[in-house]
Structures are given as structure tokens and as C-alpha cells.
N, C-alpha and C positions, 0 to 999 in steps of 0.2 A: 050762547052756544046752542046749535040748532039740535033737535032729536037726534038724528045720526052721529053725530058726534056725543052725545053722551051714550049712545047704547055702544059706542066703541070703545069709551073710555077704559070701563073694567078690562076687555080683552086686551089693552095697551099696558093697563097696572102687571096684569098676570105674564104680560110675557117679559116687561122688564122685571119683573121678580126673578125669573127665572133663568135669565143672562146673569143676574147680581149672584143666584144660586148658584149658577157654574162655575162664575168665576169671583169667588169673596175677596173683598178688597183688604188691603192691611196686613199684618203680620210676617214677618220674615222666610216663612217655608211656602207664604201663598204664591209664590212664581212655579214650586212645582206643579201647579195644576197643569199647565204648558206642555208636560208631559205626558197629559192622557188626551187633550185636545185633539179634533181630527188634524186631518193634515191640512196647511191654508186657513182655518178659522182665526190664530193670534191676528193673522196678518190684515183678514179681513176687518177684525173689529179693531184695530190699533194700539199703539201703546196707552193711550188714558182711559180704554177699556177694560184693558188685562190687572189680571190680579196680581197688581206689583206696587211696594210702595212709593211713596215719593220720590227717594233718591231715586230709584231702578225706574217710574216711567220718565223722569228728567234726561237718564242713559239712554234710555229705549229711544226716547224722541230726537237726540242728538245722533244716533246710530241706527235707526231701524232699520240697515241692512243684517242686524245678527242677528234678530227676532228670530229668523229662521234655525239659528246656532244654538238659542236660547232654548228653544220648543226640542228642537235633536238634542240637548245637554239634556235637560230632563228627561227626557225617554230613555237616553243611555242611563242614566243613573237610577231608575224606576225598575228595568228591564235586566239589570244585571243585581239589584239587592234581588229581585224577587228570583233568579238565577239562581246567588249565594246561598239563599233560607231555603230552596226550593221543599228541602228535607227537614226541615227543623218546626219547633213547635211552635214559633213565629216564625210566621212563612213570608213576610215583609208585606202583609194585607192591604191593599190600596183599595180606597173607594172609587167608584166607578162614574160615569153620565146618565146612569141609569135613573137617579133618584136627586135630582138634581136640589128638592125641600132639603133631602140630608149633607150634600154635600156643601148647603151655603152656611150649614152649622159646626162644620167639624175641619180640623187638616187633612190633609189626602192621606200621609201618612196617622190619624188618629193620636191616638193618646201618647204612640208612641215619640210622636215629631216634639214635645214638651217637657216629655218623663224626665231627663235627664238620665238616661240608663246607656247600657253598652247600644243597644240596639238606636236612641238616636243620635249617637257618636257613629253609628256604620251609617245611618242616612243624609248627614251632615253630609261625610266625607267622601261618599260614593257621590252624591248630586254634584258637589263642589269639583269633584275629579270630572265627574262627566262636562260641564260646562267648559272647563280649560280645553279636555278633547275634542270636542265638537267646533269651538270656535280656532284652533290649533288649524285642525282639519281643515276647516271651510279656509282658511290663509293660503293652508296647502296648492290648495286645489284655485286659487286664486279667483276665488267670489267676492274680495274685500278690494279696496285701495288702499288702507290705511296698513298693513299688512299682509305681507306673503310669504316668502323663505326666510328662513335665518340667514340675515347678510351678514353674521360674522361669521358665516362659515363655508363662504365664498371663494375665498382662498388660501393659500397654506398648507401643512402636511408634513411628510415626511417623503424626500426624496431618498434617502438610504435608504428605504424601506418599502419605497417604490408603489408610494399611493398618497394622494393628495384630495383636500377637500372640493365637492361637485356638486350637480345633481339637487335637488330640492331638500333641504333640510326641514324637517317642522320646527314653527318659532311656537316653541312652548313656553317662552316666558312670554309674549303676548299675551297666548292664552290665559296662563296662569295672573298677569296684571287684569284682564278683562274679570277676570273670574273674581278675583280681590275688591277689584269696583264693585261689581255688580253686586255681591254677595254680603259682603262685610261691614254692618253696622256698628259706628263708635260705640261703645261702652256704656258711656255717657249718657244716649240715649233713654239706657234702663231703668226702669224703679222699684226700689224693693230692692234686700240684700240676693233673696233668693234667686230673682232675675239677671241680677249682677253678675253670680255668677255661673249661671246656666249660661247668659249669653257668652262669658267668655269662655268655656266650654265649646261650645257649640264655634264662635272663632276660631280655635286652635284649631279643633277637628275638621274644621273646613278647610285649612292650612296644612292638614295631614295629608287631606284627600287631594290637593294640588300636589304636594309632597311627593305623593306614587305615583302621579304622570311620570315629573320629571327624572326620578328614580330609576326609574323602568324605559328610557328613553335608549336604543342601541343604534349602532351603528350597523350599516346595510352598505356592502362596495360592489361593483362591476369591474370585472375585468376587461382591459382592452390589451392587444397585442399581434404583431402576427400568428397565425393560422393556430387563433382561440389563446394563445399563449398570457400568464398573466402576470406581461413586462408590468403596466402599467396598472394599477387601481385608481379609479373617482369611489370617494365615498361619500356619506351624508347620513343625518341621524334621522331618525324617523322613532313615533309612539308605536308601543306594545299594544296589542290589538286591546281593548276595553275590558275583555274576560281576564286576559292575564294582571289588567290592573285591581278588577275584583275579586282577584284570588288573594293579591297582596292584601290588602284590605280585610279583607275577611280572616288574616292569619293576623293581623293589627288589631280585630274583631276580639279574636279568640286570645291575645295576651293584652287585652287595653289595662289601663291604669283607672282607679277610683281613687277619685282629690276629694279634698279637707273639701264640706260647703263654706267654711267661713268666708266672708272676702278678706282677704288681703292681696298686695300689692301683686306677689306672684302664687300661681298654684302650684300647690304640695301635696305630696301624697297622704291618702289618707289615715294611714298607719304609722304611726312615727317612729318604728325601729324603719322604715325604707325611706326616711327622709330626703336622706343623704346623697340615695341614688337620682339622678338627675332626669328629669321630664326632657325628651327628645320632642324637636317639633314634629316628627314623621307618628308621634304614638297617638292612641286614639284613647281619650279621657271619657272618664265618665263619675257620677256624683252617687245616686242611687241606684241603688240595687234592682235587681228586672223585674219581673212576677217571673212565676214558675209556667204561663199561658197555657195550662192545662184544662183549667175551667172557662166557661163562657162569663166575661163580665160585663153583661150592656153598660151600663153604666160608664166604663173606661173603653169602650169598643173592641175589647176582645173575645175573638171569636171561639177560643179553646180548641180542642182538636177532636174532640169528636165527630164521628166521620170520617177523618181524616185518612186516605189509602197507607197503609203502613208495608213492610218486608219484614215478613214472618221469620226468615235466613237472617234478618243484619243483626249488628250488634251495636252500628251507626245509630247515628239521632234519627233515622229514618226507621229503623227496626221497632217493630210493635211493640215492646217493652218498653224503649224510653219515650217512643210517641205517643203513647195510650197514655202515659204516668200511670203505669201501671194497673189499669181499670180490663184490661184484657180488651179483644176483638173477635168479632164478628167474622168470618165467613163466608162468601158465596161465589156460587158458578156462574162465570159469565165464558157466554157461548160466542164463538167467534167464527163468522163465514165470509172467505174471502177467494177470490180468484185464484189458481195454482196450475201447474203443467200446462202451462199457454204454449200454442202450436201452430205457427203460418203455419196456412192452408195456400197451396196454389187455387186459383189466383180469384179474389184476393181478401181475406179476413185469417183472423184470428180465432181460434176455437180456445175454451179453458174450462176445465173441469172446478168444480164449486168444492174447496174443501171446508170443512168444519176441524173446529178446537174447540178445546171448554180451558178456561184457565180460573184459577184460584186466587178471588179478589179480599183482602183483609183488609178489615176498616177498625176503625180504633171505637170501642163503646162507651 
């Protein structure tokens, strides 16, 4: 090997360290990194690049037309928990590209994406919901061969009733089989009882968060007739915009179920007077209990909420009482100068007079 070539060698170690940093290989939640990625990067480096496992880059390489689906799934599902928690004392923290050494050591989601607690039964289910919508979509709008409309809803209706099936339907079981492949690791797989069954935890609630697409699925019709009249309807189903499906979510959030850790064949609740009542596939399970994310824990990667801007007025998870956990807040004036009373002027600008505010900023101590 000539001189030149070894003095390039390190700069070649350090920058593939750093692709491996962005994107860690292995583990079942490493596909969400896809969702902080710029835009075009999956595509650029490929599927046996990406941080996906085995089965998922075998799919990838067999379809790398959804890659694109793949990368919009996890954005939607990233962009709506952090939406959801906006106000809460886990605010759905994602690591960033900024720091690319930490990111090749940890989940995007942290300590939370393992815990087994409600919070990673909401990011199962939001990711899992987001991937069916994205690739739903992309059918929609006819980017695939392999899928487009719902052909059983092509024809038929109700002529009494004077509207019949038309029009583009989204094939949300597509999505939701795409979403099953791509997502959901046999069982079997697992080692350790503990594993066992987190993972199938973690199953269900990804089965939940398919669950709320199809749930929330409505129907949308036109009217046709003479002069605007509406003799005739086409109608067709169409997905709830993504926020409405992480409203549902988040209210699945706020009543989830905690199951037995034992393994057995099927999961029970953890309480044996509620035995009896029956686990829905739409509910969102969870094993252990959350922390209170009041305190900073490096250690588990939580950030606590100090700092954190509070509402002196709520009485919400966002009000400085239950944000702070009680440690009270802090205070200050922040001054605000913006443009106001703007005025065409003949001819030809704009004139505007500089107004000032001071507002009252609360942070949690």
C-alpha cells in the first residue's frame, strides 16, 4: 500500500464510523431512524445500508419502490407523537444528527423504545399507524404497480338510496398487510422470558396502531345531477387526516391496559379481579410502570422538565403545577418587536410602524 493511501486510510475509518453512527444496524425500532433522515438520503445509500434488519432489508430490496413510504411512515409517526406529548412531562424526545457518536449507541426513541411502559405502547402504535398511511397514500395517488384503489370498491351501492361506489378509495388493507410484513417479528425470534414478552407487547400495539387507520376510515361522496341537484352520488372511502388518527391513539394512550409479565400462551391483565374483561386488539398494552420524567436521568436518557416553558393559567399537564412536579417556576420578560399598522403608499412600498410587547415567559425550576 503506497503512502497516500495509508494517510487516507483513518479519514476512510472515521467517516464510515459515522454512516454506521447514523444509521445502527439491528434491532426492531432501528427503521425509525428513516424518519429524521434528510430527504433522498435512504434512497441514496440503499436498502443494505439502512438501519433495518434482515427480514425488512430482504422487503426493501424486493420493493425499493416504498423506501420512500418507509422514510414518510416514520416521519408521520415521529411528528405526530411529538404533536401528542407536546404538553406533557415526556414530551416524546427523539435524538437528533446532530451527534451522530450518541446516536450509534442508543434508540431514536431512548430508553423509552424498551421500557415496556404506556409511552412505548404509544410509539409502537403511532409508527406502526404511520407506515400503513404513507404507503395507503402513495397507492392512492398511484406511485406503486403492485397497488392503487380499492378494487372491491369499484362497484355497487345503493340505488334506492341513490349513490353508488366510485372515485379512488384508499386500499388500507394493503397498507396495513405492508405494514405487518415489514414490522412484525415472529415471537420465536426472542430470548429470555422477559423479551418474550415485551415483544409480544410491542406486536399487539403495532396491531392497534394499524387498528386506528382502518377504524377511522370514512366515507367522502359527490354529488352529480342537473343544475347541481343531488339525483345521483359516487362515493369512496378515504383515511382521516394523521392528527385525527393520533388523537385516537392518544385517548388508547390515556386508558391502555397493563398485562401479567408472566409468559403465557395469551396476555392477561395484570390485576386478577379484571381478568375476565377481555383484551381488544384496538387497546394499547403495556407491562411496567413509567417514571414520573420529572428528574433528569442520564443514565436512562431522560431529560426531566426543567426548563421546560409551563402555563401559569392551566390546570392541564401543561400548567406549571403539574409540569414542574411541583418544584415551582421561574419568571421572565421577554420583549417582542414586530411590524404593525402597515400602509401602501402610493406608489409603490409599504410603510409600518415597529410595535413592542413584553410577555410573561414561565419555565419550570
Amino acid at each position: 500500500m503506497d503512502t497516500a493511501a495509508l494517510l487516507a486510510l483513518p479519514r476512510l475509518c472515521a467517516l464510515w464510523a459515522a454512516v454506521l453512527a447514523l444509521f445502527p444496524c439491528g434491532g426492531q425500532g432501528n427503521w425509525m431512524w428513516l424518519g429524521i433522515a434528510s430527504f433522498g438520503v435512504p434512497e441514496k445509500l440503499g436498502c443494505a445500508n439502512l438501519p433495518l434488519n434482515s427480514r425488512q432489508k430482504e422487503l426493501c430490496k424486493r420493493k425499493p419502490y416504498l423506501l420512500p413510504s418507509i422514510r414518510e411512515g416514520a416521519r408521520l409517526g415521529i411528528q405526530e407523537c411529538k404533536s401528542q406529548f407536546r404538553h406533557e412531562r415526556w414530551n416524546c424526545t427523539v435524538a437528533t444528527a446532530t451527534t451522530p457518536a450518541q446516536l450509534g449507541t442508543s434508540p431514536l426513541f431512548g430508553y423509552e423504545l424498551s421500557s415496556g411502559t404506556k409511552e412505548t405502547a404509544f410509539i409502537y402504535a403511532v409508527m406502526a399507524a404511520g407506515l400503513v398511511h404513507s404507503v395507503t397514500r402513495s397507492c392512492s395517488a398511484g406511485n406503486m404497480t403492485e397497488c392503487s384503489c380499492d378494487t372491491t370498491l369499484q362497484s355497487g351501492g345503493s340505488a334506492s338510496e341513490g349513490w353508488h361506489w366510485g372515485g379512488c378509495s384508499d386500499d388500507v388493507q394493503y397498507g396495513m398487510w405492508f405494514s405487518k410484513k415489514f414490522l412484525d417479528l415472529p415471537i420465536r425470534n426472542a430470548t429470555g422470558k422477559e423479551s418474550k414478552i415485551l415483544q409480544a407487547m410491542n406486536l399487539h400495539n403495532n396491531e392497534a396502531g394499524r387498528q386506528a387507520v382502518a377504524k377511522l376510515l370514512s366515507v367522502d361522496c359527490r354529488c352529480h345531477g342537473v343544475s347541481g341537484s343531488c339525483a345521483v352520488k359516487t362515493c369512496w372511502k378515504t383515511m382521516s387526516s394523521f392528527e385525527k388518527i393520533g388523537h385516537l391513539l392518544k385517548d388508547k394512550y390515556e386508558n391502555s391496559i397493563q398485562i401479567s409479565d408472566r409468559t403465557r400462551r395469551k396476555m392477561r391483565r395484570r390485576e386478577k379481579d379484571q381478568r375476565k374483561i377481555p383484551i381488544h386488539d384496538d387497546d394499547l398494552l403495556y407491562v411496567h410502570k413509567s417514571p414520573n420524567y420529572c428528574v433528569e436521568d442520564k443514565k436512562l436518557g431522560i431529560p426531566g422538565t426543567q426548563g421546560r416553558e409551563c402555563n401559569r393559567t392551566s390546570e392541564g399537564a401543561d400548567g406549571c403545577n403539574l409540569l414542574c412536579c411541583g418544584r415551582g417556576y421561574n419568571t421572565h420578560v421577554v420583549r417582542h418587536v414586530e411590524r404593525c399598522e402597515c400602509k401602501f403608499i402610493w406608489c409603490c412600498y409599504v410603510r409600518c410602524r415597529k410595535c413592542e410587547s413584553m410577555t410573561d415567559v414561565h419555565t419550570c425550576k
